[in-house]
N, C-alpha and C positions, 0 to 999 in steps of 0.2 A: 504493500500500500504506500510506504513511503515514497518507493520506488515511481510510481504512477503519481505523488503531487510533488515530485521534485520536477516530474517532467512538465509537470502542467507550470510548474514556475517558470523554467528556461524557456516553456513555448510561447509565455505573455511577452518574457522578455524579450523576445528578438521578433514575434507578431508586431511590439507597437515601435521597436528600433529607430534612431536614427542619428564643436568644431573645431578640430583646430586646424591653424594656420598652417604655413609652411613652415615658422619657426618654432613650429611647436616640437619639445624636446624629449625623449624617450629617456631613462634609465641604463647606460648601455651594460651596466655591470646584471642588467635582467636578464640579456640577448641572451639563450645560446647558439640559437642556428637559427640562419636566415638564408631563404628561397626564394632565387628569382625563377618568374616561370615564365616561358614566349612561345605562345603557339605558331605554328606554321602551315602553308597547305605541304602536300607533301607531290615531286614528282619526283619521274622516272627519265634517270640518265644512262643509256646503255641499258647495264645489267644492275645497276645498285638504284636505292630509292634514297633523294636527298632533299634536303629543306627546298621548300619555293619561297612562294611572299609569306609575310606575317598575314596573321588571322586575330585582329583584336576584336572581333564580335563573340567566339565561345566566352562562356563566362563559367558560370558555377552546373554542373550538369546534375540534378538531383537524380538521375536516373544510377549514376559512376556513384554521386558523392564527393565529387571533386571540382576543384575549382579553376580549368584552362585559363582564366584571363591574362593578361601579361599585367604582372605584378611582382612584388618583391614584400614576400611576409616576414615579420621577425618574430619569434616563438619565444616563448623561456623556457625551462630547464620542464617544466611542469607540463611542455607542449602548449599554452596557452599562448593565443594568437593577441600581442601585444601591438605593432603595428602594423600596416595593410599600407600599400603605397602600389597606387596604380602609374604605371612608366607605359611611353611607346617609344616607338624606334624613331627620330629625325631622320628626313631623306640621305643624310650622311654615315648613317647607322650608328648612331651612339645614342643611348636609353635619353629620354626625354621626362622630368617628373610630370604628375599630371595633378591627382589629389591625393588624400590617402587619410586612413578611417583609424582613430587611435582609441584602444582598449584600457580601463584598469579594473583594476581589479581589489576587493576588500581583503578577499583569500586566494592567494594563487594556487597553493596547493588543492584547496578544493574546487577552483578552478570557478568562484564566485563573482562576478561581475559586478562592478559601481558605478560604470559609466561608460557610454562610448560617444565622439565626436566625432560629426562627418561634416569634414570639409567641402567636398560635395553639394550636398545640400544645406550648406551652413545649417546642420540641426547639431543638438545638441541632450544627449538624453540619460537619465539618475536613475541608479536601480536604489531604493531605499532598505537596505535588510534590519534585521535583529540580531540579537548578539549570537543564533544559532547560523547564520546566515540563509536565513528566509527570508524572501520577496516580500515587503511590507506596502511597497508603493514604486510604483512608474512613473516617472516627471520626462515627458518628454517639450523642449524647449526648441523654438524657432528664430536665430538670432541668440536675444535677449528675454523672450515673452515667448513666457509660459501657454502652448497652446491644445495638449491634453496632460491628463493624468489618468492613472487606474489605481483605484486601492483594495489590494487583497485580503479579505479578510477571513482568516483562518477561526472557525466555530469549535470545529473539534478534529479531530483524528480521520471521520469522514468528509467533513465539508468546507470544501471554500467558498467565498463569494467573492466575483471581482465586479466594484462598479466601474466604470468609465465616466470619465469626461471629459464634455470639451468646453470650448469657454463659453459657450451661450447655456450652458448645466449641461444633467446627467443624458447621458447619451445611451448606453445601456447596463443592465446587471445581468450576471451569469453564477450560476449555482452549478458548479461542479460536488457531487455523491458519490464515495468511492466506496464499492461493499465487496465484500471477499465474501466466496462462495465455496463449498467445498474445496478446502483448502486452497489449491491456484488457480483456482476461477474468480476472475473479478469483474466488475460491473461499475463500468461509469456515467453517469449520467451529467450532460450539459445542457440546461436550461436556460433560452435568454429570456426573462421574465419581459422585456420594451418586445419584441415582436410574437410572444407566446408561442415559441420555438420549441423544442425537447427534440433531444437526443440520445442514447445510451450505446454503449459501446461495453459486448461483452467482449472478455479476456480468456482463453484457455490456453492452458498451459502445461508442458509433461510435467514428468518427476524427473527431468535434469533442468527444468528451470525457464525451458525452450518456448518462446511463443508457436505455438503451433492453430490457432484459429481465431479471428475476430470479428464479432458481430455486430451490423451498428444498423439501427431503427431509426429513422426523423418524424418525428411526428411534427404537423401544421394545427395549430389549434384544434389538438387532440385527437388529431386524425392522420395513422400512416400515411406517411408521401412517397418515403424512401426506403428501402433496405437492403443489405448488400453484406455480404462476407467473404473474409480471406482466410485462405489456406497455408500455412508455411509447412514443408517437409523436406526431406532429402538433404539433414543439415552436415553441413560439413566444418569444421573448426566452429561451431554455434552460430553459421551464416546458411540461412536456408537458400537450397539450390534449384527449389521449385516453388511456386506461386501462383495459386487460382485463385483471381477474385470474380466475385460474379457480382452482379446490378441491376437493380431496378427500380426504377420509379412507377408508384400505383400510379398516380394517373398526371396528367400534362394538361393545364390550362392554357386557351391561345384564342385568339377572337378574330374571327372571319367578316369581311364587308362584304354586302350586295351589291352589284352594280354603283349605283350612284346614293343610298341611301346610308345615311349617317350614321344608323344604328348600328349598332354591334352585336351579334349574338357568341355567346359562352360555347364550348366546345370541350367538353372533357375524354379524355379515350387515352388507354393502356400507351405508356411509353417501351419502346424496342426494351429487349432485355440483352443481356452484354456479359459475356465471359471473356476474363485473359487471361492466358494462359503465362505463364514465362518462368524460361532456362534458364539457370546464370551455371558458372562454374569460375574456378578462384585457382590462383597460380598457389607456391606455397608460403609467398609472404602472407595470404590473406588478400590480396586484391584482385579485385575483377578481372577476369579475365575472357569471359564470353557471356553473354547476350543474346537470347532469344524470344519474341513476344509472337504470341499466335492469338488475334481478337476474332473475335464471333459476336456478329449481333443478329436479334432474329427479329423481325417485324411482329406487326400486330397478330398476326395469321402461322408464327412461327417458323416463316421462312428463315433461312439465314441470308445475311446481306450481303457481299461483295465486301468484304474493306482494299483489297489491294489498289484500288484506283487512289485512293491515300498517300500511295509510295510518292506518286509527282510531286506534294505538298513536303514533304519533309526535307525539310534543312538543318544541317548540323548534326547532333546525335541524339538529343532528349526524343526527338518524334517518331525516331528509327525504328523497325521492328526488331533489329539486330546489329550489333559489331561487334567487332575483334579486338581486346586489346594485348601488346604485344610490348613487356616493359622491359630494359637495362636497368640492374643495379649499382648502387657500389660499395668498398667494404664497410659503411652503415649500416647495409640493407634497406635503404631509402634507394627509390629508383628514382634515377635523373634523364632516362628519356624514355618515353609512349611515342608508340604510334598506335593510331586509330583507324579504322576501316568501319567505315558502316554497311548497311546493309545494301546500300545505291553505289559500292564501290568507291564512295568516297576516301580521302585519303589524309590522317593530319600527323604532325609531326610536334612533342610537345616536350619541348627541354628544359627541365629544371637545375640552374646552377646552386650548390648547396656552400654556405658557408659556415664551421662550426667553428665555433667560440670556446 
């Protein structure tokens, strides 16, 4: 249970995220390793594949878990991501600064967050803890001027409540319910009480500890909308290597016009239902190393849809059905170059220079 509101802490945290300048100064005795990373496309000379032009548009791929942009992180000892400094290349080829996003932290060791400033977006934003370093409150600042906040507040063992606001008042409140069910089954429920929203999300779990199933319900002012579950199996180093989620929505509201008359009539009717499937497999550091997604959607009639006409549309690797990743290590065991292949044959080339301290 702890486990599930510590998560729900970090995810308000970086849900409501957002300066310092250029001269703003790091700790250098915190560093210990600093990564620069520069994507490239990748061609083919002869017989060997080598770098082409830079690629500053991949960013963070939630699909990898990774983060392609040309950037230079500097870590602590703790692995905590202390600065972030976006670079590109000038036409003459020497790194150019651009902005860059600076972290502290109350605890490093537990890897607790105080603040982060984006230069970027000139924002500026407070995580408020207690003295166990729990999330007490969110101040996220614009400039100078305070323009939301959330305050957490912890009822008991099972319940939080986080209200919102922004500056014209309270914007919404959320009741997350954390209940343990036969032993490692848990069940959470997230209610926004401003749109009479409900959700609950069950937990299962083996006896080594492994998520292996999750179930999650939306109900619309008290009536199912939504419901959907995932499968995790085939775990390998405690990284599942198969994943079935399936989806549905009870029903889809849309409004249809007549010819030329104003009115509107209501339309409710079953939304497609939708299975994906997906592969992974992991080299033996632990990292991805292949990629497979097989989607199925069936009409109202149960047919299955076509999705391959999709492939045209996908750019980069998040929308891919599939790629390859292919890493160099060094004696770290941090790898310092990827290559990528997607499923359209594309090709990227991703070199991280590592420096430890």
């Amino acid at each position: 249970m702890n486990k599930l509101i510590g998560l729900i802490s970090v995810l308000l945290v970086f849900t409501i995220i957002g300066c310092l300048n250029r001269n703003g100064e790091i700790d250098n005795g915190l560093v210990s390793k600093i990564i620069t990373t520069k994507t490239y496309d990748a061609k083919i000379e002869f017989d060997s594949l080598v770098i082409g032009k830079p690629q500053t548009w991949l960013g963070y791929d939630e699909t990898i878990g990774e983060d392609y942009s040309w950037s230079r992180k500097h870590f602590d000892k703790y692995n905590n991501l202390i600065l972030e400094e976006k670079i590109r290349t000038k036409p003459n080829g020497e790194d150019e600064y651009e902005t860059d996003k600076k972290y502290e932290y109350y605890n490093f060791e537990k890897g607790a967050l105080e603040s982060v400033y984006d230069h970027w977006r000139n924002e500026r934003e407070e995580i408020i803890r207690n003295e166990s370093d729990d999330v007490l409150e969110i101040r996220k600042y614009e400039e100078d001027s305070l323009i939301e906040k959330s305050i957490i507040n912890t009822i008991n063992d099972s319940i939080k409540e986080v209200k919102s606001f922004k500056q014209n008042g309270l914007s919404s409140t959320i009741t997350y319910i954390f209940n343990k069910i036969n032993g490692e089954n848990k069940t959470t429920f997230y209610k926004n009480e401003m749109i009479g929203s409900l959700e609950t999300i069950k937990y299962k779990y083996s006896f080594t500890g492994d998520l292996i199933k999750e179930i999650s319900e939306k109900y619309d002012e008290g009536k199912l909308v939504r419901k959907s579950s995932v499968d995790y199996s085939d775990f390998v180093n405690d990284k599942p290597c198969l994943i079935i989620s399936e989806n549905y929505d009870i029903e889809e509201r849309f409004f249809t016009r007549r010819n030329d008359d104003p009115s509107t009539d209501e339309v409710i009717r079953p939304h497609p239902f939708t299975r994906d499937t997906i592969y992974k497999t992991f080299d033996s550091y632990g990292n991805l190393k292949s990629f497979r997604k097989k989607s199925i959607d069936l009409d109202v009639d149960g047919k299955e849809i076509d999705k391959d006409f999709l492939d045209q549309f996908v750019e980069g690797l998040s929308g891919a059905n599939s790629f390859e990743l292919d890493y160099s290590y060094n004696d770290h065991d941090d790898w310092i170059k990827l290559i990528l292949t997607n499923g359209k044959g594309d090709k990227y080339i991703v070199i991280r220079d590592i420096e430890y301290k």
